[in-house]
N, C-alpha and C positions, 0 to 999 in steps of 0.2 A: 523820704523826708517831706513834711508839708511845708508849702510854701505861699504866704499869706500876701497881700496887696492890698494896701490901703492908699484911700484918695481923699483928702481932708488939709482946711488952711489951717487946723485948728490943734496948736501944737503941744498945749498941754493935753489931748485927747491923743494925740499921736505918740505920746510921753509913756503913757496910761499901756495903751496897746503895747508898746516895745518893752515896757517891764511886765507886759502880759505872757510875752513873748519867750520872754527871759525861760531858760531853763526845760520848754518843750521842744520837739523834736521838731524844728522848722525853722526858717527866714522868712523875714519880714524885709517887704519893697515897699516903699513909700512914697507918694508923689503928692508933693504941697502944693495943691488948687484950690480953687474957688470955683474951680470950672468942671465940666465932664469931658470926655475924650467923647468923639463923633461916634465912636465903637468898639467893641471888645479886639480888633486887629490892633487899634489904635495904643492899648495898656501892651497886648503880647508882644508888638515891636521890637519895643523897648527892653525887652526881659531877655535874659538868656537860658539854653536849658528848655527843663520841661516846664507848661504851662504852671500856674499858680492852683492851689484846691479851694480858697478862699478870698472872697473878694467883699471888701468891708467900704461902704460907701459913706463919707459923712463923717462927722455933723459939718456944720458950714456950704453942701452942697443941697442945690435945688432939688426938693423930696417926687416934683413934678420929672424932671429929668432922670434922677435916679431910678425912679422906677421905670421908663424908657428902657434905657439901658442894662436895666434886670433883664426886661422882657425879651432884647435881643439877644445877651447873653445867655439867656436859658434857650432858646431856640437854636441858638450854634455852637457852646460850652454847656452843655447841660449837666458836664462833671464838674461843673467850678459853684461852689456854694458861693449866694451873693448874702452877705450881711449889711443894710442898711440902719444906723447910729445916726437915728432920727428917735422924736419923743412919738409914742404909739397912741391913736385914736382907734375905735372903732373903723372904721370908715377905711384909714388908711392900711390898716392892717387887715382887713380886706381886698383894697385893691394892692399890697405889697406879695400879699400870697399866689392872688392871681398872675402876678408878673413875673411869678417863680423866685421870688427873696425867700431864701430860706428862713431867716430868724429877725427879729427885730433886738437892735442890743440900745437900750437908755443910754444918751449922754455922757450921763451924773455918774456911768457905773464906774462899781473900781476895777481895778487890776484881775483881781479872783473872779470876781464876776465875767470880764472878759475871756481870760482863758477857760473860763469852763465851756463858754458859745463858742468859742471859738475849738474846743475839741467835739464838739457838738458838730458844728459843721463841716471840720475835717472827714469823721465819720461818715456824716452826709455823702463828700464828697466822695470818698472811698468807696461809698456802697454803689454810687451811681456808678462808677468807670468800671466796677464788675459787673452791673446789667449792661453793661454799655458794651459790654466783651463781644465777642464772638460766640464763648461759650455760652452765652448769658439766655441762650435757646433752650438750653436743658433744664433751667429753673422752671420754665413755662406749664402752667399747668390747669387744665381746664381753661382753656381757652384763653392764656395771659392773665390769668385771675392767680393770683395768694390762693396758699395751701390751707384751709381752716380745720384747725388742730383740736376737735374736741375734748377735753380730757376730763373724767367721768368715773363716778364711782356710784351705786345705787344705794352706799352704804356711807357716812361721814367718817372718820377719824384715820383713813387708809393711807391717809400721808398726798394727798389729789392734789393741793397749792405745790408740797414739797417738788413732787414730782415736773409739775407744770414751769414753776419758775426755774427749773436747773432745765427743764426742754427750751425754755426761751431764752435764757442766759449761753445754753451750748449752741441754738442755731443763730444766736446774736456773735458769734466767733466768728464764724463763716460766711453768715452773712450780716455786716453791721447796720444799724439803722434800718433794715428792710422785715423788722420783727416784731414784732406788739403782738403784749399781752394783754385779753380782755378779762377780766373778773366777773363773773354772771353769776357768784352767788352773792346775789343782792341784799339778804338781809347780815349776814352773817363773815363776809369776803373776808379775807388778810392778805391778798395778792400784795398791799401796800406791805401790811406790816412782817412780809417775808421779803419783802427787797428793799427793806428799810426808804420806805419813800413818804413823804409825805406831800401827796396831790393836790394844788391849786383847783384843780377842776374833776369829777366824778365822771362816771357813764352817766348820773341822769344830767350834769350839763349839754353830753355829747350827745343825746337821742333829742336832744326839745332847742328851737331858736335855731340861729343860724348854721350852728354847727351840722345838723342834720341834713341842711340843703347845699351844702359843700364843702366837700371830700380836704380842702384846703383848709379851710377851718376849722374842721374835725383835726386835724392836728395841730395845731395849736394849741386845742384842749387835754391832749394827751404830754405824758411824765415821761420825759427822758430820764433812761440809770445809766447811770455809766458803764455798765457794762456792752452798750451799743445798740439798747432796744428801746421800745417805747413800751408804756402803760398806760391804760385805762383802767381805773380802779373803779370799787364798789363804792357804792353811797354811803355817804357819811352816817344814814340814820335810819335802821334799816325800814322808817316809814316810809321812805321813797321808795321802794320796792314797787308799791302799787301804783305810782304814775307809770312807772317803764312796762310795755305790755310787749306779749311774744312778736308783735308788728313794727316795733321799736327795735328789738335784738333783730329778724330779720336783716330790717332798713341798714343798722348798723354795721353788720358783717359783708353786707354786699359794697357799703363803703369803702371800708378796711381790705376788701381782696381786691380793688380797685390798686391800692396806693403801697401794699405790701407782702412780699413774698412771702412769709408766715403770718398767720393769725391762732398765736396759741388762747383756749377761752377754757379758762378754769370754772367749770359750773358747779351749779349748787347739788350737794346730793340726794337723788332720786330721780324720779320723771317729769319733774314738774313742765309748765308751760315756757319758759322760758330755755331749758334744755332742750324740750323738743323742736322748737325754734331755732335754736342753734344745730341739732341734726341733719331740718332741712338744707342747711350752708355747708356744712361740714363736707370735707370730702376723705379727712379720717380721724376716728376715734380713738382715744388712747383709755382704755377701760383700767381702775387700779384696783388690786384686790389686796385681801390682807390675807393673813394667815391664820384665815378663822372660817366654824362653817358658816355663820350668817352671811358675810361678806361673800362667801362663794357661792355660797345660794342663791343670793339677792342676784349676784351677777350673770348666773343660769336665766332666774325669771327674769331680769333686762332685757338679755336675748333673748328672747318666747317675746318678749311686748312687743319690741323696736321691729322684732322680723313679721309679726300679726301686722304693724304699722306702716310695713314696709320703709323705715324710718334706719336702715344698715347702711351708716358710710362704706365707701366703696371700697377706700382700708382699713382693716381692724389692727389693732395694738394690744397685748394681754400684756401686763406689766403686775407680775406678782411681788409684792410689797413685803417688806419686814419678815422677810422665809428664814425659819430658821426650824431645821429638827428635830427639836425638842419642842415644837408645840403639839406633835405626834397627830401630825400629816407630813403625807412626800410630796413631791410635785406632780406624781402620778394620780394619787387621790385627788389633786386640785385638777388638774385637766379633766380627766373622767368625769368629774361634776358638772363642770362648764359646759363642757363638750367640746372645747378647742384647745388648740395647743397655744400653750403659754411661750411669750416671744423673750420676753426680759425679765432675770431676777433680780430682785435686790436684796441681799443679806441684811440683815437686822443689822444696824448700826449707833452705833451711840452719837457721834456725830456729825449727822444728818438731821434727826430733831434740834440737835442743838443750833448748825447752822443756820435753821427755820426761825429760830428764836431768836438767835442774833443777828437776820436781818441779811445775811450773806451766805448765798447759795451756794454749795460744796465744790460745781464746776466755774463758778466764780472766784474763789481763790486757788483754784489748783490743788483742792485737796487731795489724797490719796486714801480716802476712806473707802473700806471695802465697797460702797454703793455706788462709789464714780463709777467703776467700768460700767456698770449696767448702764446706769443713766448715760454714760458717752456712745454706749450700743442703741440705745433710745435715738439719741440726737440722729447717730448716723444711718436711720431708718427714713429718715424724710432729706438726708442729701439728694442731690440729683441722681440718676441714674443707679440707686441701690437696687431696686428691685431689675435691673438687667444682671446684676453681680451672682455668681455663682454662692448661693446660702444651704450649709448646711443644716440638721435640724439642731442649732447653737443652743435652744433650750434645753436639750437632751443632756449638754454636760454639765448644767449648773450642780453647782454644790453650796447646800446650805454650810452656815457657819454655825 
């Protein structure tokens, strides 16, 4: 159960929070000051039980002090999300991120507004006390760096967003808040309009201005879904494509493996410059093919480029798409093309396109459409410690529908 802590003289704000309160899975402790406690020992005293996952500063308390108090809180609770209920500048929402506040919440906000930050930061705080684990060693990879999740097709209409938002939405289960999805087909993306989002900020916010020179800022510019992930979407117009250059996607992925243990990036299809770009980051590919010979082709001479290029993440993924046996191919004719063994099928589904269209990802409502188990065999390729598990060749039993 979460348990939230708010510090504020200001009672119709504190009114606000307890009918925010109302109806989620948590309690709310309240302490009516004007003042700050000397230190985060000084709030846990008083409390019984296990510590609190949210800590809501303000309004009516000094924004100078509060953020004090963040800072030391993050340094010795760094599982307790701090939200300070101050009005947001430039400036201080700079130095708020710096001091480890997780969110900034308005005043003025209502009720609905509050409980959604404040599931926002529950989350937060959830994801931090499983890095904070013991076990939290076996996430680690490449050096404490995020996993970046190429996912790729040489060919368009293969189903590449479907696939990528139900990868970020299943390893947003497991691990909440520690997952962002990037959009890198620039002119053309619908990373938004498959997780039914609509973004205050794009990638080209996040590659240009402040966001670029810190990792803290850089999120803020990115779209929480509720399902427990973040987003960066495509530009609104695909003429911004040409300000963002392969130096840019670089910059920006090495920020993202910085602050998050997935980085799945839906790219555009073919080879262009900004794919290659995200290659060099990458540490695995999720290649998508269809059930065609173009699409198997193209994905033969992929491999031929990328291995000339020496440009082969260190894991490859074959995820054959919309298989079904009556297009008169087997999976054996598709391997023999490529030249490698296909890892995950997906059966032609009818409701898979459709969940793309409405905006909610298949493993997002729990559907039971024939393409879930693949996509949940997907997800469970980049758990920890998969590749020590004994794997038999699982491709070998798919059966089309």
């Amino acid at each position: 159960m979460s348990r939230y802590v708010l510090i504020t003289p200001n009672s119709d704000f504190e009114r606000l929070v307890r009918l925010a309160v109302t109806g989620m899975h948590g309690a709310l402790h309240v302490f009516q000051a004007d003042y700050l406690p000397e230190g985060p020992a000084d709030i846990l005293r008083q409390m019984q039980g296990e510590p609190p996952e949210v800590l809501i500063l303000g309004p009516g308390l000094p924004v100078e002090g509060s953020l004090k108090l963040a800072s030391v809180m993050d340094l010795q609770y760094p599982e307790i999300s701090v939200v300070l209920a101050a009005t947001a500048t430039p400036e201080s929402v700079l130095q708020a991120m710096r001091a480890g506040v997780r969110d900034f919440l308005d005043p003025a906000a209502d009720a609905d507004t509050i409980r959604v930050m404040l599931e926002r930061a529950s989350l937060a705080a959830a994801g931090r006390r499983r890095g904070l684990a013991p076990q939290a060693s076996e996430h680690a990879d490449h050096g404490g760096n995020g996993r970046v999740i190429a996912v790729m097709s040489p060919k368009g209409g293969v189903g590449k967003t479907t696939v990528a938002t139900n990868l970020a939405v299943g390893l947003g289960k497991t691990s909440p808040m520690s997952v962002v999805i990037v959009d890198l087909d620039l002119q053309f993306g619908d990373v938004a309009s498959g997780l039914l989002l609509e973004p205050e900020f794009t990638i080209t916010d996040a590659v240009m201005g402040a966001a670029s020179q810190d990792s803290m800022v850089l999120k803020t510019y990115l779209t929480v879904h509720p399902a427990g992930i973040y987003a960066l979407c495509a530009p609104l117009s695909p003429i911004d494509m040409d300000k963002i250059t392969a130096a840019h996607v670089s910059h920006l992925l090495e920020q993202l493996r910085q602050e998050f243990q997935y980085i799945v990036v839906d790219t555009a299809p073919g080879l262009g410059e900004h794919v290659l770009a995200t290659l060099e980051q990458a540490t695995d590919a999720v290649w998508i093919c269809g059930m065609d010979v173009p699409s198997i082709r193209g994905m033969r001479t992929g491999f031929q480029i990328l291995d000339e290029l020496n440009l082969t993440p260190e894991r490859r993924h074959i995820v054959l798409n919309m298989a079904d046996r009556r297009a008169g191919l087997t999976l054996k004719d598709v391997e023999a093309t490529v030249g490698v063994p296909v890892d995950v099928v997906l059966p032609r589904s009818k409701n898979l396109p459709y969940s793309t269209n409405k905006g909610v990802p298949v493993l997002q409502e729990g559907s039971r459409d024939p393409a879930s188990k693949g996509l949940r065999q997907l997800v469970d390729r980049f758990k920890p410690g998969w590749e020590a598990r004994p794997h038999k060749q699982l491709h070998r039993r798919a059966v089309f529908q």
